[in-house]
FIKEKE-963683 format. One record per residue (C-alpha): residue in one letter; x, z, y. Coordinates in steps of 0.5 Angstrom, whole numbers, plus 500, padded with zeros to 3 digits. Example, Ala and Ser with C-alpha at 12.3 -4.5 7.8 and 13.67 -1.06 7.14 Angstrom:
# residues 2
+------+-----+-----+-----+
! type !   X !   Z !   Y !
+------+-----+-----+-----+
!    A ! 525 ! 516 ! 491 !
!    S ! 527 ! 514 ! 498 !
+------+-----+-----+-----+
This chain:
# residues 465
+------+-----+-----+-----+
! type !   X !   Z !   Y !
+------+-----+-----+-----+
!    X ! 500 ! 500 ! 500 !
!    X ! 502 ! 499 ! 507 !
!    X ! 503 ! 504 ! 513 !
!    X ! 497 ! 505 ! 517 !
!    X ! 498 ! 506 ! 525 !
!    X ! 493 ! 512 ! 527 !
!    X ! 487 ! 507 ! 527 !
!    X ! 489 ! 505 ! 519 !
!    X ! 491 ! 498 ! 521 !
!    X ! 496 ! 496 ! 517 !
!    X ! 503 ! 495 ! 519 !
!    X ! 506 ! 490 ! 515 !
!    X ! 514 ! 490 ! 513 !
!    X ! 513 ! 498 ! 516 !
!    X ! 516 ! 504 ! 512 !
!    X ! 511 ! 510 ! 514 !
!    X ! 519 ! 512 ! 517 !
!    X ! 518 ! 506 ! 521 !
!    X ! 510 ! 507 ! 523 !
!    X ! 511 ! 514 ! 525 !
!    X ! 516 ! 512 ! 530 !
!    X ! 512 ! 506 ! 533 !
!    X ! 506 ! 511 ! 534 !
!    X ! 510 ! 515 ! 538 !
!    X ! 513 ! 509 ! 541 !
!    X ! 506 ! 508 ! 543 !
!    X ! 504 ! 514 ! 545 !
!    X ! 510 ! 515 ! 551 !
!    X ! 508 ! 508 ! 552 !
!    X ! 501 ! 510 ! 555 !
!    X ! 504 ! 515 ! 559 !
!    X ! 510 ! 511 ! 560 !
!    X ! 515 ! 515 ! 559 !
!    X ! 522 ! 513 ! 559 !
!    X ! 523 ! 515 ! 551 !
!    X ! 518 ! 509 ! 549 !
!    X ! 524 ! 505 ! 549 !
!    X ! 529 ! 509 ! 544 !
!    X ! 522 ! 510 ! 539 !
!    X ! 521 ! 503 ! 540 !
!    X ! 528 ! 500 ! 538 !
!    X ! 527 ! 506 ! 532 !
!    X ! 521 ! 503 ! 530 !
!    X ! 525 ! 496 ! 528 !
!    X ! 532 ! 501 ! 526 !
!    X ! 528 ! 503 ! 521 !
!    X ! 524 ! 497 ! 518 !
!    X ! 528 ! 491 ! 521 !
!    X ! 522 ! 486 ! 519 !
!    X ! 516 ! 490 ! 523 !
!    X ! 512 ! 485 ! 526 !
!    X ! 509 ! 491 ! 531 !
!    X ! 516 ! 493 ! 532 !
!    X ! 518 ! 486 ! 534 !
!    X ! 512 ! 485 ! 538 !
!    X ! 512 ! 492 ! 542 !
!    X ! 519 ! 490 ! 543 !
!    X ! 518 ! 483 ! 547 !
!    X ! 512 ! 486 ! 551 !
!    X ! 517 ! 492 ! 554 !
!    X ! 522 ! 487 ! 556 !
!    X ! 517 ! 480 ! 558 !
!    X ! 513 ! 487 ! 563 !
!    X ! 518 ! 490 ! 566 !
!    X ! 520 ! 483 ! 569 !
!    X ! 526 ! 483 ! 568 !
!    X ! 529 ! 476 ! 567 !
!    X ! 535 ! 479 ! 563 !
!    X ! 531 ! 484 ! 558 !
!    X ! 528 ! 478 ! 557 !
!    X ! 533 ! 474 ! 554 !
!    X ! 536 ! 480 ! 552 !
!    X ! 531 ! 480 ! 546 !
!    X ! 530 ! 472 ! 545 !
!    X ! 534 ! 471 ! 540 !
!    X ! 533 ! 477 ! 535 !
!    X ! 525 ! 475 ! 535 !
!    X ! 528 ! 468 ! 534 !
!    X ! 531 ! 470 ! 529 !
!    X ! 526 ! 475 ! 525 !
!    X ! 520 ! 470 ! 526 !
!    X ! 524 ! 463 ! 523 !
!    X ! 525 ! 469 ! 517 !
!    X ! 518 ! 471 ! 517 !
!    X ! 513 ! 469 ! 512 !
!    X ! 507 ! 468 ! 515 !
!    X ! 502 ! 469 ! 509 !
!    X ! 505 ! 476 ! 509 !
!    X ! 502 ! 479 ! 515 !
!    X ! 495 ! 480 ! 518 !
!    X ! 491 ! 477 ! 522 !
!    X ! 491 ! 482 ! 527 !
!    X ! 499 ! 482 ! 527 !
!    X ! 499 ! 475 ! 527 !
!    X ! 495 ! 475 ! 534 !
!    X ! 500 ! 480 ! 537 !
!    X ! 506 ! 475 ! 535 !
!    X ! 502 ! 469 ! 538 !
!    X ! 502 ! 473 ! 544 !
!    X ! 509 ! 475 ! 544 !
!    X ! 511 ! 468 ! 544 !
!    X ! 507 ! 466 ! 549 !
!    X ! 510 ! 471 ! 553 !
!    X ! 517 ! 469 ! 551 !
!    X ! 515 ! 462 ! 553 !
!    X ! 513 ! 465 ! 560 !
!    X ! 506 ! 462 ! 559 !
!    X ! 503 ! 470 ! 561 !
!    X ! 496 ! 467 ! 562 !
!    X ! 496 ! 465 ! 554 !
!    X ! 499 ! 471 ! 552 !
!    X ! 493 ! 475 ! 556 !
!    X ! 488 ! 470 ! 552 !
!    X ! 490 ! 472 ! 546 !
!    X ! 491 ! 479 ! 546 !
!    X ! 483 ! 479 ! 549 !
!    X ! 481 ! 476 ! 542 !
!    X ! 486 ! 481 ! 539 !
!    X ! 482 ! 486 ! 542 !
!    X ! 474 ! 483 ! 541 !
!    X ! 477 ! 484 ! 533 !
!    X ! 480 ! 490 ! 534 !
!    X ! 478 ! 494 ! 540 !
!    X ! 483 ! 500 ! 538 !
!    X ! 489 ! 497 ! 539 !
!    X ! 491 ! 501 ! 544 !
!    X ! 498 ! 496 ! 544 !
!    X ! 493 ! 491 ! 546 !
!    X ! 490 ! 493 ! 550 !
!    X ! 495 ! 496 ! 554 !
!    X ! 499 ! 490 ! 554 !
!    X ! 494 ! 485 ! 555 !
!    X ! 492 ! 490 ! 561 !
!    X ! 499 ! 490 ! 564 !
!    X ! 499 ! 482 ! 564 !
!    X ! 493 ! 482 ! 568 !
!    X ! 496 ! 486 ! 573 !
!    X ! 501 ! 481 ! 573 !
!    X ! 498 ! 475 ! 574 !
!    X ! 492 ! 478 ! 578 !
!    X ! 487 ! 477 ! 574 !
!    X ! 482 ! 484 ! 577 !
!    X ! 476 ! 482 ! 572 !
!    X ! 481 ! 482 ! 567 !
!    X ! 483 ! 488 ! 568 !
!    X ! 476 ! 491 ! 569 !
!    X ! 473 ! 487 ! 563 !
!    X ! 480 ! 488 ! 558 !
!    X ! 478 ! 495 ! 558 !
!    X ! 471 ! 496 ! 559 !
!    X ! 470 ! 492 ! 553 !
!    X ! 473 ! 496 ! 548 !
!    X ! 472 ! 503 ! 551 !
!    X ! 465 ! 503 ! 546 !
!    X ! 469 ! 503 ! 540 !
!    X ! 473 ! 509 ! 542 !
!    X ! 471 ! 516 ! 540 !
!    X ! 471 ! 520 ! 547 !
!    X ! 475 ! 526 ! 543 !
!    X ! 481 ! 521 ! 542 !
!    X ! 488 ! 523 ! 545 !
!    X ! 489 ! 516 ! 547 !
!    X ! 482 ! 515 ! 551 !
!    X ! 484 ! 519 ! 557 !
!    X ! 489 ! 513 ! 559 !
!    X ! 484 ! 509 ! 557 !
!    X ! 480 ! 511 ! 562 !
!    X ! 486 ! 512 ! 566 !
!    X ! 487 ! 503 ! 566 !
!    X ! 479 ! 503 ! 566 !
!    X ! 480 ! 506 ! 574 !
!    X ! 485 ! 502 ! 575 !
!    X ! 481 ! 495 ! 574 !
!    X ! 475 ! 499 ! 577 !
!    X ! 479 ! 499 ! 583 !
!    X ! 481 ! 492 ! 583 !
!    X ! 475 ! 489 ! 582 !
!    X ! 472 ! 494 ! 588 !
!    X ! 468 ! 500 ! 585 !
!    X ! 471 ! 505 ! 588 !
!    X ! 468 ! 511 ! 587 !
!    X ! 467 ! 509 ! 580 !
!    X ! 474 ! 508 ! 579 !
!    X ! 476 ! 515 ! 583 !
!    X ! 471 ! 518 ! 577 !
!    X ! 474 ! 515 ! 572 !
!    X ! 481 ! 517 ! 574 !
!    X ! 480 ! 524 ! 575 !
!    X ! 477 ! 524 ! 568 !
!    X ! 483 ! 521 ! 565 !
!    X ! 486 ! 526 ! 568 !
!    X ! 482 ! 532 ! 567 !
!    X ! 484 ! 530 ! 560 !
!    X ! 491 ! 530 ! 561 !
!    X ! 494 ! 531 ! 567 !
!    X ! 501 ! 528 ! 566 !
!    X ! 496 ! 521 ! 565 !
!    X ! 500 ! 517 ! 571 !
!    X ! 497 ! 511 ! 571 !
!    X ! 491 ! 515 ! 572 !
!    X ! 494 ! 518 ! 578 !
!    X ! 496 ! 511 ! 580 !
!    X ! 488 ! 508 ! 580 !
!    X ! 486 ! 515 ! 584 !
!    X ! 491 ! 513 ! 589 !
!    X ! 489 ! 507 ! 589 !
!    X ! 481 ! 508 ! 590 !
!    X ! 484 ! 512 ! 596 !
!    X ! 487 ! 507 ! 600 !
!    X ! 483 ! 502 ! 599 !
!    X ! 477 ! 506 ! 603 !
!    X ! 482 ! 508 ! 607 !
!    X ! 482 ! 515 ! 606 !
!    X ! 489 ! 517 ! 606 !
!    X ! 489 ! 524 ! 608 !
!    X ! 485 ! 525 ! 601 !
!    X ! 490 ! 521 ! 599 !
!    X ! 497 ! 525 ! 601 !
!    X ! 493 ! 532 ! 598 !
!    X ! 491 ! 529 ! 592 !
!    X ! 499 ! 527 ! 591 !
!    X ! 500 ! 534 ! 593 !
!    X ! 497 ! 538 ! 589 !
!    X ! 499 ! 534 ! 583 !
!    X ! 507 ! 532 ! 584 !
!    X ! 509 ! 536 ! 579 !
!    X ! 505 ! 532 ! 574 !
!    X ! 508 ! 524 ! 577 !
!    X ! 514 ! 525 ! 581 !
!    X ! 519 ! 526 ! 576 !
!    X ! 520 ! 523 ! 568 !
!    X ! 516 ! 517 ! 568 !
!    X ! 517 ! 509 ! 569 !
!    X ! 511 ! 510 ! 575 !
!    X ! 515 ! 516 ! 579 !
!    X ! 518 ! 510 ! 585 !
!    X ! 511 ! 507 ! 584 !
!    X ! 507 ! 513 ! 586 !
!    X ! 512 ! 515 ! 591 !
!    X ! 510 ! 508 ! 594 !
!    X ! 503 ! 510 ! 595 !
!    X ! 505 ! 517 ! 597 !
!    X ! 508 ! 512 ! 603 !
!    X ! 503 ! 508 ! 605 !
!    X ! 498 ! 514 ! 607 !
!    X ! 504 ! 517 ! 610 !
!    X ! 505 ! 511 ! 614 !
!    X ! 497 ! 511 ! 616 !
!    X ! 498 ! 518 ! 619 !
!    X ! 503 ! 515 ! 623 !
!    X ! 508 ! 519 ! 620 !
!    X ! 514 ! 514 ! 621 !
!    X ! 519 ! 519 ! 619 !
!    X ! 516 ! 523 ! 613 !
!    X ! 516 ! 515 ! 610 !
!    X ! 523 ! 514 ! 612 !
!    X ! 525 ! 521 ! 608 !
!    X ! 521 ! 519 ! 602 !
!    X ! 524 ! 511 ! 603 !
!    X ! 531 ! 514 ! 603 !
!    X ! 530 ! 520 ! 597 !
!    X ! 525 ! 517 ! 592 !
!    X ! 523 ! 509 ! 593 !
!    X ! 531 ! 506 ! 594 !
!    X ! 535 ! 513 ! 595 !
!    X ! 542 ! 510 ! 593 !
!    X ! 544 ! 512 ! 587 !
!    X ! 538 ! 508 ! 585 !
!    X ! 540 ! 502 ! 579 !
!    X ! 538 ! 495 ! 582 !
!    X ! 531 ! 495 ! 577 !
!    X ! 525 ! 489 ! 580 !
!    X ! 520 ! 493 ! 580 !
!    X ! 524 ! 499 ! 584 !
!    X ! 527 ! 494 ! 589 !
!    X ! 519 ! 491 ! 590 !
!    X ! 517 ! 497 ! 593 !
!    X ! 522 ! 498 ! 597 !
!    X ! 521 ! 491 ! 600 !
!    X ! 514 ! 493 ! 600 !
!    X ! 515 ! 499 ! 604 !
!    X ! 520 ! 497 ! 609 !
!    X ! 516 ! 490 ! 611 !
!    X ! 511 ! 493 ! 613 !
!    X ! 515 ! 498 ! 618 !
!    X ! 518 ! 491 ! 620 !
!    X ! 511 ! 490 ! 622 !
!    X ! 509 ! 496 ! 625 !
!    X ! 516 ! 495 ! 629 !
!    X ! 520 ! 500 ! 627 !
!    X ! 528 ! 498 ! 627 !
!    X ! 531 ! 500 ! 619 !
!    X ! 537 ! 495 ! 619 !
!    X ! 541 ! 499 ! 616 !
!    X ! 536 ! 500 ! 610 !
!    X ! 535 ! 493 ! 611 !
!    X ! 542 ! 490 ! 609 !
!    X ! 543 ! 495 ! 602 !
!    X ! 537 ! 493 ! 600 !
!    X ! 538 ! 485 ! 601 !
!    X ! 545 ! 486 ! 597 !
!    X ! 541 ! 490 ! 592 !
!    X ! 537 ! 484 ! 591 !
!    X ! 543 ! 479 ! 592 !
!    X ! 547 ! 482 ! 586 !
!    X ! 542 ! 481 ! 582 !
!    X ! 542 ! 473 ! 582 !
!    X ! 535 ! 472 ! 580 !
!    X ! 533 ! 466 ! 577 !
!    X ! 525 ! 463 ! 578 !
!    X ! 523 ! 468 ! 574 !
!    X ! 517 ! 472 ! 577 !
!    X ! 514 ! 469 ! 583 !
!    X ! 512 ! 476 ! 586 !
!    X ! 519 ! 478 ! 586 !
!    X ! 521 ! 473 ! 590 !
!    X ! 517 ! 474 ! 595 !
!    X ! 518 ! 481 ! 596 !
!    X ! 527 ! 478 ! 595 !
!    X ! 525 ! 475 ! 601 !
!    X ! 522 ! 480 ! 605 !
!    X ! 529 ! 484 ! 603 !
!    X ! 533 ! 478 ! 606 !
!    X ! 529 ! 477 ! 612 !
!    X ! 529 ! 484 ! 614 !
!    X ! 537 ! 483 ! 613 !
!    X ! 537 ! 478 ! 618 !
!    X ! 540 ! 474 ! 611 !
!    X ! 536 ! 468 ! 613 !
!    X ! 541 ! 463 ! 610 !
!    X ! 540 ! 466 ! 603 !
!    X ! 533 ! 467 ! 604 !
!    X ! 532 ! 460 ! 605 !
!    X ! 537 ! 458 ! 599 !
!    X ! 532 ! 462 ! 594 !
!    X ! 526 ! 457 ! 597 !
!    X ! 531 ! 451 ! 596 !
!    X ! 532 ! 453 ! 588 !
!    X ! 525 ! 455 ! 587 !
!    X ! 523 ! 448 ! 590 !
!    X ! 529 ! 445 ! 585 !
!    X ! 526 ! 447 ! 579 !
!    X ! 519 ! 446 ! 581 !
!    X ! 521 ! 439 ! 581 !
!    X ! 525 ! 440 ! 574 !
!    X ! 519 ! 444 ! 570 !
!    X ! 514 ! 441 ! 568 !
!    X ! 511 ! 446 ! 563 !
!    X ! 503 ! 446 ! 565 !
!    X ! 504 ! 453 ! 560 !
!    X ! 510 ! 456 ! 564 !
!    X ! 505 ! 461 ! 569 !
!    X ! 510 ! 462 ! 574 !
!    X ! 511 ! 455 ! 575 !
!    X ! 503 ! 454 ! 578 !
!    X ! 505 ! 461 ! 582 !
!    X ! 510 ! 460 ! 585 !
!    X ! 508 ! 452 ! 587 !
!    X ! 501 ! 455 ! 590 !
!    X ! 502 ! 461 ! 592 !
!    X ! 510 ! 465 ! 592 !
!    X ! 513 ! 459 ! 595 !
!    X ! 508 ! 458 ! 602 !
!    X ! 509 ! 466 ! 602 !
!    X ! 516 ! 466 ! 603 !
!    X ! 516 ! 461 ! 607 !
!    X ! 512 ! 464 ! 611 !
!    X ! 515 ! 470 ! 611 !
!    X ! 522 ! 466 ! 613 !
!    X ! 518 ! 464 ! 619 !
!    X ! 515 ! 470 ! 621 !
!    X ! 521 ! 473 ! 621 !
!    X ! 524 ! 467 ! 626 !
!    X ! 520 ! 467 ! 631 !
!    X ! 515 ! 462 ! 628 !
!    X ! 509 ! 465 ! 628 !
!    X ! 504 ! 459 ! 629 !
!    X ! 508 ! 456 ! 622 !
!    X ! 507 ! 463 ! 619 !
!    X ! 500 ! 463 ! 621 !
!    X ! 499 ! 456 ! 619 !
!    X ! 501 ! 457 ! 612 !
!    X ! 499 ! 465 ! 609 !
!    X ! 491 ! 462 ! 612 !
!    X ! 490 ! 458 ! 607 !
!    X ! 492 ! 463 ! 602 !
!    X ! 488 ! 469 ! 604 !
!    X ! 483 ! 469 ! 599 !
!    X ! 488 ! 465 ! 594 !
!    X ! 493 ! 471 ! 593 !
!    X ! 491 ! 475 ! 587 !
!    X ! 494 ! 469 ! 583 !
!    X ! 501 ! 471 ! 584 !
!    X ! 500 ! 478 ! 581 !
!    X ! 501 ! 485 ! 584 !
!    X ! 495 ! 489 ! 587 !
!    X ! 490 ! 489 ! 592 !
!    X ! 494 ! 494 ! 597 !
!    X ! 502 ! 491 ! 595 !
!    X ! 498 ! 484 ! 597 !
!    X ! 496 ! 487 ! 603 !
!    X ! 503 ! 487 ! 606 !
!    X ! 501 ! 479 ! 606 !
!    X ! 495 ! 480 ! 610 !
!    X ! 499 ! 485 ! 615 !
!    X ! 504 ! 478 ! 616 !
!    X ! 498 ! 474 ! 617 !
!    X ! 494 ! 478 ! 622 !
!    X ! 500 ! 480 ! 627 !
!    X ! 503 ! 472 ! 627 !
!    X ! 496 ! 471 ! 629 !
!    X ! 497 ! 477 ! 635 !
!    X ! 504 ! 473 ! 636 !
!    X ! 502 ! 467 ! 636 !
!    X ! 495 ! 468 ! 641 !
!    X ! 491 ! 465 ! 635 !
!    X ! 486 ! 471 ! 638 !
!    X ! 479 ! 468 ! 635 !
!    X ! 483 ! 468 ! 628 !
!    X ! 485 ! 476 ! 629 !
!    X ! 479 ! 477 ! 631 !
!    X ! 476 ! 476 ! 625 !
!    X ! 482 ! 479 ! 621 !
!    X ! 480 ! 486 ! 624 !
!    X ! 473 ! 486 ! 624 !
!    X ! 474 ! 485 ! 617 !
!    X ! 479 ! 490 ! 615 !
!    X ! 475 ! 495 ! 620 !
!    X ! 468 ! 493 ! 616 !
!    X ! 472 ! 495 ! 609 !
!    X ! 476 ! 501 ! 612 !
!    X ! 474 ! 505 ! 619 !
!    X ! 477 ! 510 ! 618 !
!    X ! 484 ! 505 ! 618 !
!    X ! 488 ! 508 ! 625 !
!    X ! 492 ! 502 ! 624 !
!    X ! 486 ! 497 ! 623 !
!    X ! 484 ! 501 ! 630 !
!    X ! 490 ! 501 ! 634 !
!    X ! 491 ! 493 ! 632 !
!    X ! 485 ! 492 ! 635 !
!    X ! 486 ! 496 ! 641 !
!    X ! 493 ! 491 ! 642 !
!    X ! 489 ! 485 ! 641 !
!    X ! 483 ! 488 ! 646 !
!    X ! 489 ! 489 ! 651 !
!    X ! 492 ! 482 ! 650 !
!    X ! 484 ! 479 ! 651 !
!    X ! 485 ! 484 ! 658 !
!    X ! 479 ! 488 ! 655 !
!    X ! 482 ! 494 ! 656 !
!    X ! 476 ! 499 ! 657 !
!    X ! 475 ! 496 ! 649 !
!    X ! 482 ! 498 ! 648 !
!    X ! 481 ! 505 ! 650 !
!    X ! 476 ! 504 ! 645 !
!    X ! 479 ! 502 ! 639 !
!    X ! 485 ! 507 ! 640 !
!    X ! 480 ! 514 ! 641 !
!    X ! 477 ! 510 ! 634 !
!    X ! 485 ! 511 ! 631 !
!    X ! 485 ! 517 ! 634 !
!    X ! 479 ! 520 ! 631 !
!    X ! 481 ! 518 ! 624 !
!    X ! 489 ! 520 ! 625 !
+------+-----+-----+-----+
């Protein structure tokens, strides 16, 4: 008889030795503590012919993002799928396999598809699901995101140690898909549930930000660091969020303290998803106009030294940011270069990143290099017909909003103020209690000369401050 995961799914070519270390493989995986990187190499240590072993290997190189990590487990999956004998494993494992291949072959999508049919035939399959959410995060699919989880939370007993980060990952579609207080609840439920669930205290801070409640958002963080500020893959990430209430509070050096302590401090290592929220963070200080230069220059020679290839349009973008930031703009403008040398190079309709990149990440940074040079007019130009197109380069709504942000002040810049109008109306109409939505429109109020609006608007920020 073969071994069982927990849910008695059979693992083929898996010792109970091996089973027992996929298990807790899994089980750090949905916490994402950092330990699911050994358990997961013990699993294929133990049984070198695991299919689930192979298959969780590939998913934590190919959703890290990290282009090297991803060559780095090609040929040893390579090699175990040319030995395998396909006859010899479920249907189950074969979808996995199938989804680790389209993720090796870049084609992102595909490997979302497919790991949506292994979750109608085995909703259980926590691996699946996680994986699968994962990858709507990174290709942007909310409803995927929402739907992936919901459809499979039924098939759950509500006693089960794992149906708290599910409901954990169910807060973060909720939120994506723009039921916040739905996604609040079921995030504080998972949390309930474990306190330690830090994708669960993610979707929360999610809820809070995109309601513009960023003073709830600074307490809930308070009140839990201890449970997400150290020992998992998500500790920089939630920093991040913590940031960006602060930065709403207009508490420019309590963000600058957690940028230099916790976001980029500088025994940090050069990881993507590290160096993404720093750009992020900084960008945005950039535009509310607060001079970093200093932290702008390390942060373009961390993204330098990594030498990315055309890997992940998102990373792109947020490379960009760190290089116009530094006044790098010559290598700001090579990287658009090589990206447009291999567009014309690639042809594969499957390779995901190649559509990202060509309809969204390379306009954006673009566009981000125009605003960065004065060129507002260009900047606005390009981001305007992709302000409602975003989503399909990955990321979250509020690490997207730093785009819209570029948008709305190259339109203030460059007099486009029809334009701004509606942009604020609508960031107002979704979060009033927004100081930076307010104090936006007191600026454009006093450019229109309708400085008793102005007066307005900032007793508005004030208000909400």
């Amino acid at each position: 008889m073969p071994a069982t995961d927990r849910h008695l799914h059979p693992l083929t070519h898996t010792t109970p030795d091996a089973a027992e270390h996929y298990e807790q493989a899994l089980d750090a995986l949905l916490f994402f503590r950092p330990e699911v990187v050994e358990h997961a190499a013990d699993v294929l240590r133990a049984s070198p012919g695991s299919p689930l072993g192979h298959a969780l290997r590939v998913y934590l190189a190919v959703l890290g993002t990290e282009e090297k990590d991803t060559a780095a487990v090609r040929d040893p999956y390579l090699r175990f799928r040319t030995a395998l004998d396909a006859s010899t494993v479920t249907p189950r494992e074969s979808l996995h396999l199938a989804a680790a291949d389209a993720c090796l072959g870049g084609d992102l999508h595909g490997a979302a598809r497919i790991l949506d049919e292994l979750a109608v035939g085995w909703p259980r399959d926590a691996l699946a699901l996680l994986a699968g959410h994962q990858l709507d995060f990174l290709t942007g699919d909310a409803a995927r995101l929402r739907d992936r989880i919901g459809g499979a939370l039924g098939a759950w007993d509500p006693d089960d140690p794992h149906y708290g980060p599910l409901r954990g990952m169910y807060a973060f579609g909720l939120e994506e898909s723009g039921h916040y207080e739905q996604a609040e609840e079921a995030g504080l439920e998972a949390l309930a549930r474990n306190p330690r669930d830090v994708w669960g205290v993610h979707g929360v801070a999610h809820t809070f930000e995109m309601r513009g409640r960023f003073r709830e958002g600074i307490r809930f963080l308070d009140a839990r660091t201890a449970d997400w500020a150290t020992g998992n893959f998500l500790t920089v990430h939630n920093w991040w969020h913590y940031a960006l209430f602060a930065l709403e509070a207009q508490d420019v050096p309590r963000v600058l303290d957690i940028y230099d302590t916790a976001v980029h401090p500088p025994e940090a290592p050069a990881l993507a998803m590290q160096l993404l929220d720093a750009s992020a963070l900084l960008w945005r200080l950039l535009l509310a106009g607060h001079d970093v230069a200093d932290r702008w220059e390390r942060l373009a020679q961390d993204w330098a030294g990594r030498a990315d290839g055309p890997y992940y349009a998102f990373n792109d973008v947020h490379i960009v940011m760190a290089y116009v930031g530094a006044g790098r703009i010559k290598d700001a403008e090579e990287l658009v270069a090589d990206r447009r040398r291999w567009l014309a190079a690639t042809t594969d309709p499957a390779l995901s990143n190649h559509a990202m990149t060509a309809a969204v990440g390379l306009p954006v940074c673009e566009a981000l290099i125009a605003y960065g040079t004065g060129h507002d007019r260009r900047a606005v130009d390009l981001l305007l017909p992709l302000r409602h197109r975003l989503a399909s380069f990955g990321g979250s709504h509020a690490q997207r909003d730093a785009v819209q942000k570029t948008l709305l002040e190259a339109a203030l810049r460059a007099g486009r103020h029809d334009l701004a109008r509606t942009l604020l109306s609508e960031r107002i109409a979704l979060r009033p209690s927004s100081p930076y939505n307010w104090l936006t429109q007191a600026r454009l109020a006093d450019r229109l000369g309708h400085h008793a609006d102005a007066a307005t608007a900032r007793h508005r920020a004030r208000e909400n401050g």
